[in-house]
C-alpha positions in Angstrom: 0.0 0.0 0.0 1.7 3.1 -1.0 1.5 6.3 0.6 -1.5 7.8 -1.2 -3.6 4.9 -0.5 -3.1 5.5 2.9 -4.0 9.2 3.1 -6.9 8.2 1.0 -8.0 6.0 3.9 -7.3 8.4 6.7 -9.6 10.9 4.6 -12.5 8.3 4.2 -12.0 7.3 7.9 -12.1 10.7 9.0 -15.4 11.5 6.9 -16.8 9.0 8.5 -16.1 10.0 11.8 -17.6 13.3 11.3 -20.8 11.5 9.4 -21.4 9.7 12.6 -20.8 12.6 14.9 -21.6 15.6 13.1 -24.2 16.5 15.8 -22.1 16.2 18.4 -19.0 18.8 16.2 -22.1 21.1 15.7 -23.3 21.6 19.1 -19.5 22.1 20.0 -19.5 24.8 17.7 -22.1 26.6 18.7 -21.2 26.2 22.9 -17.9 27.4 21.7 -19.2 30.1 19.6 -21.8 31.0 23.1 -18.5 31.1 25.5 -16.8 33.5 23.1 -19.8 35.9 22.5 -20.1 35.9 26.0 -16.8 36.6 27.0 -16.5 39.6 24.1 -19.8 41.1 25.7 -21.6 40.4 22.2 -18.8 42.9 20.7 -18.5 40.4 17.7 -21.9 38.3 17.3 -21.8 39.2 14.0 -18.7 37.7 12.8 -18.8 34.3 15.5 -22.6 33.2 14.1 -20.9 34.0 10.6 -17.5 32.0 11.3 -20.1 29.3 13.0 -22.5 29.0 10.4 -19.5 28.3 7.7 -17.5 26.0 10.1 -21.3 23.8 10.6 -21.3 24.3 6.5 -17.8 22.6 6.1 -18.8 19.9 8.8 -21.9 19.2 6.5 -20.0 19.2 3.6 -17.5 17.1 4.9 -19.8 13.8 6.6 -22.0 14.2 2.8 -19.0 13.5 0.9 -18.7 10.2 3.6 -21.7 9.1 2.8 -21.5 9.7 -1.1 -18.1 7.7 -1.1 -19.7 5.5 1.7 -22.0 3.1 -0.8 -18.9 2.4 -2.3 -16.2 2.1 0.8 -18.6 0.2 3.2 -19.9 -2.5 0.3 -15.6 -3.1 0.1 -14.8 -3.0 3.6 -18.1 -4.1 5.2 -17.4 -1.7 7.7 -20.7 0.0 7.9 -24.1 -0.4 10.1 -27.7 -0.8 8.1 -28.5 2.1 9.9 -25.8 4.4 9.1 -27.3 6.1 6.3 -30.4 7.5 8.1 -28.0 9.3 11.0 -27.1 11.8 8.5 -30.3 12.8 6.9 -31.9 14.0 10.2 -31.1 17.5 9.4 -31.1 17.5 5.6 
């Protein structure tokens, strides 16, 4: 296995880490985002729901292209749950 295959597989594991817990990166996100706002006295609200929203948009982006790949990856490696598809679309 050269080394591309290998960073091809961190990538795929590491979409579907954030597939399955892209609920749990989003509500980090936004506590962190709450902390901050409250710490700067709401002196950048603006800019931290902006940052927030596109940091939620990459996580999205990022555990859909898992689950595009997915069909493929999990009917090689077996590595996937039945129910792993229908985690995702929750918030779709």
């Amino acid at each position: 296995m050269g080394l591309k295959d290998k960073l091809t597989d961190l990538r795929q594991q590491a979409q579907q880490a954030v597939a399955e817990h892209k609920d749990e990166i989003q509500g980090a996100v936004e506590t962190a985002g709450a902390a901050v706002d409250q710490k700067t006295h709401g002196k950048y609200t603006d800019k931290i729901l902006r940052y927030g929203q596109k940091a939620n948009n990459a996580v999205e982006k990022f555990g859909d292209q898992a689950r595009d790949e997915g069909g493929a990856a999990t009917a090689q490696g077996g590595a996937a749950t039945a129910g792993e598809p229908d985690q995702g679309t929750g918030g779709v």
